[in-house]
DSSP file (Angstrom, degrees, kcal/mol; ACC not computed):
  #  RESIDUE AA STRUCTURE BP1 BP2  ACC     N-H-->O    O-->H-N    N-H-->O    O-->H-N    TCO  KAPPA ALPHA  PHI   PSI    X-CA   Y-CA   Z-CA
    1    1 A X              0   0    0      0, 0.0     2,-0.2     0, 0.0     0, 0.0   0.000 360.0 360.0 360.0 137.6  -84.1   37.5   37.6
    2    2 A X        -     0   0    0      1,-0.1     2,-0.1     0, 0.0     0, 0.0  -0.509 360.0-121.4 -94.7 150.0  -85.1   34.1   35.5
    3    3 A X        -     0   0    0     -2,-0.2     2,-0.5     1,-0.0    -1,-0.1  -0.347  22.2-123.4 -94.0 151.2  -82.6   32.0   34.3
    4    4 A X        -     0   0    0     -2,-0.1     2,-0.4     2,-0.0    -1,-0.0  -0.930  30.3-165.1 -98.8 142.1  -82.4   31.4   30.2
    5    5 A X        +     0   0    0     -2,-0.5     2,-0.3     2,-0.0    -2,-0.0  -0.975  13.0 178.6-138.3 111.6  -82.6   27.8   29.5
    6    6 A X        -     0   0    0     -2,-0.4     2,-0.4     1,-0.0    -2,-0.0  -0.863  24.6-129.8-114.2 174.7  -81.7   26.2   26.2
    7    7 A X        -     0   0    0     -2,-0.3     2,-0.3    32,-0.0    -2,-0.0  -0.699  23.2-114.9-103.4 156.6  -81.8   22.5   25.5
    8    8 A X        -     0   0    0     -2,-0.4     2,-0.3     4,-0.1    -1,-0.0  -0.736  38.2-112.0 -99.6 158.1  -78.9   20.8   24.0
    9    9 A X    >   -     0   0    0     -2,-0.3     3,-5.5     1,-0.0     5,-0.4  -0.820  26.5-102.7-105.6 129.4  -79.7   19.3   20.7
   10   10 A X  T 3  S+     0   0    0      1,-0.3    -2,-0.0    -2,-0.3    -1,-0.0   0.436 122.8  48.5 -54.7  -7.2  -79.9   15.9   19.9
   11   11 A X  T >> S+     0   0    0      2,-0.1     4,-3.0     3,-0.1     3,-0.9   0.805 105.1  62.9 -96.6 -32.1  -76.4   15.7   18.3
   12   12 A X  H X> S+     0   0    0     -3,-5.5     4,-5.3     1,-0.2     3,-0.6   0.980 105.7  47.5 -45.6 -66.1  -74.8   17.7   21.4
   13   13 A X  H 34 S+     0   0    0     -4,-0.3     4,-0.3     1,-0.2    -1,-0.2   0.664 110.8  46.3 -69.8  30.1  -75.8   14.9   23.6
   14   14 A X  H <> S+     0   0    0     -3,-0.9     4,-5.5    -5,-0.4    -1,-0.2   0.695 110.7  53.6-114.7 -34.1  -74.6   12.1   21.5
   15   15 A X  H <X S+     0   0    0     -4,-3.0     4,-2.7    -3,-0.6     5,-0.5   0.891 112.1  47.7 -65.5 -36.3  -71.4   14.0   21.1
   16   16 A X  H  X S+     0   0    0     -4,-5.3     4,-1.7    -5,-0.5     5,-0.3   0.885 103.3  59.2 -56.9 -37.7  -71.6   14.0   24.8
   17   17 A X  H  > S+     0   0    0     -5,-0.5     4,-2.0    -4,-0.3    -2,-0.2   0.979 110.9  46.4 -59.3 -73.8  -72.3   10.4   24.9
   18   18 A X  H  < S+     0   0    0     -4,-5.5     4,-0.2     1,-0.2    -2,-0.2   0.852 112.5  41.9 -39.6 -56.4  -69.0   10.0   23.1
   19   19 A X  H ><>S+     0   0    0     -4,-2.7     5,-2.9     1,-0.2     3,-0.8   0.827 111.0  54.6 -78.6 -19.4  -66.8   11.9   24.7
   20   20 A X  H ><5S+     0   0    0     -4,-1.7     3,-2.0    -5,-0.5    -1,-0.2   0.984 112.1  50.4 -58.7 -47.6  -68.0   11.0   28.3
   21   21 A X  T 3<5S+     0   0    0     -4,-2.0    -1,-0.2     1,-0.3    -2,-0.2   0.630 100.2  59.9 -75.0  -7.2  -67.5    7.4   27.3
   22   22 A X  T < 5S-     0   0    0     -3,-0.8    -1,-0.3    -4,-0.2    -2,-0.1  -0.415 121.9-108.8-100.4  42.9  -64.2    8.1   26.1
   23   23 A X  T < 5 +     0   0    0     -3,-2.0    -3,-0.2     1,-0.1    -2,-0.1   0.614  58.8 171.3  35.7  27.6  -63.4    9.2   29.6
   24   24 A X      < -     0   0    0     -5,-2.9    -1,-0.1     2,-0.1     5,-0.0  -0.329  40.2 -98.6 -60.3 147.2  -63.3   12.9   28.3
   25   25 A X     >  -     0   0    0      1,-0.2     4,-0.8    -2,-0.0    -1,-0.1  -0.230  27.7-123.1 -52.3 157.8  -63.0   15.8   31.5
   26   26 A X  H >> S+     0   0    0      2,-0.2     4,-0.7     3,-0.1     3,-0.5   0.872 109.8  50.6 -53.1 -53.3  -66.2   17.2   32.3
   27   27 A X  H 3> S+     0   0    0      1,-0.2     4,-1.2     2,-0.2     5,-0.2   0.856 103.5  59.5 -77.3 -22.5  -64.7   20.7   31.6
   28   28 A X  H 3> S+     0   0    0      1,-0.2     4,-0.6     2,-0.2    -1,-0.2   0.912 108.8  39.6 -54.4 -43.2  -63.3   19.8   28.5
   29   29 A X  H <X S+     0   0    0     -4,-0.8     4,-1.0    -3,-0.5    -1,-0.2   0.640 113.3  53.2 -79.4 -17.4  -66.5   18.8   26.8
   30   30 A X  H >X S+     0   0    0     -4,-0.7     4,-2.0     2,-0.2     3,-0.6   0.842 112.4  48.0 -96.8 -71.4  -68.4   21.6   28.4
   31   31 A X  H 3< S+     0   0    0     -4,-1.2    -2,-0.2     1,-0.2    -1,-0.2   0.844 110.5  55.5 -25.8 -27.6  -65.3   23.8   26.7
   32   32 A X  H 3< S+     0   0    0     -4,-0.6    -1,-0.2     1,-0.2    -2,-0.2   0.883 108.7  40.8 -85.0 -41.8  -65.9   21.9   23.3
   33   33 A X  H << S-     0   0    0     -4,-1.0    -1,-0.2    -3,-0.6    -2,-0.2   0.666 115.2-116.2 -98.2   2.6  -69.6   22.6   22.7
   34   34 A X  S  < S+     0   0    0     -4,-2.0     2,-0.3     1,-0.3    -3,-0.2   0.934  73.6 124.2  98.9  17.4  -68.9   26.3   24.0
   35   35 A X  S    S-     0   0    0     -5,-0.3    -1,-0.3    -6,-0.0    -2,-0.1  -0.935  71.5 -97.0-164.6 140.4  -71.4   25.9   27.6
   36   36 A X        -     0   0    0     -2,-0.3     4,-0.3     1,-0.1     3,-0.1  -0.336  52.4 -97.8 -71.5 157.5  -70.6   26.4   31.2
   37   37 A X  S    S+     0   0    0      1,-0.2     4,-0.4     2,-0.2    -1,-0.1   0.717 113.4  62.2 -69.4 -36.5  -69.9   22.7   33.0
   38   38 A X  S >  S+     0   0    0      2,-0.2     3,-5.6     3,-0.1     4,-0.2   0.916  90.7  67.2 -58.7 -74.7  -73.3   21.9   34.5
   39   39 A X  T 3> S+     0   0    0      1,-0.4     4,-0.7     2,-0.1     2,-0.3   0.436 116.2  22.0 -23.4-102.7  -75.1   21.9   31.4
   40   40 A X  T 34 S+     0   0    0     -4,-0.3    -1,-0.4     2,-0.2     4,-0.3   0.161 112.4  70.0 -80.3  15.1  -73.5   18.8   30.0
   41   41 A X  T X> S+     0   0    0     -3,-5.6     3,-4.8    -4,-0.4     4,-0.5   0.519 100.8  52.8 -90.5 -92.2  -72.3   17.2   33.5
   42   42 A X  T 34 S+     0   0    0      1,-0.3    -2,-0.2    -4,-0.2     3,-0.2   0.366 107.8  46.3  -2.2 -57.7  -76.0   16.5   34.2
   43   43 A X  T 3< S+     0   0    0     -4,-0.7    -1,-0.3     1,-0.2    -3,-0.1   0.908 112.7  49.9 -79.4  -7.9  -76.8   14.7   31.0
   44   44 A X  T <4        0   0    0     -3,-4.8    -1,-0.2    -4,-0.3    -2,-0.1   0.851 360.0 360.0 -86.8  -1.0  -73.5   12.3   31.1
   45   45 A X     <        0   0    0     -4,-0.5    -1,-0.2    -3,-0.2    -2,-0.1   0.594 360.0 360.0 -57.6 360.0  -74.3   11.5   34.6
């Protein structure tokens, strides 16, 4: 079965941007925008 793929939007990753740089948990940010923990570990790596 094919996977559904959205893209985060250009204010997710900057909000990502923040909180990664404010040494926020992975799963915490992935909890804030509401998206399973890969999504948004990838783009603060």
């Amino acid at each position: 079965m094919p996977r559904r793929y959205v893209h985060l939007s250009l204010e997710d990753r900057r909000k990502i941007a923040r909180w990664h740089d404010a040494r926020m948990p992975v799963h915490e940010i992935a909890a804030r925008l509401g998206r399973k923990r890969c999504a948004d570990h990838t783009v603060s790596a």
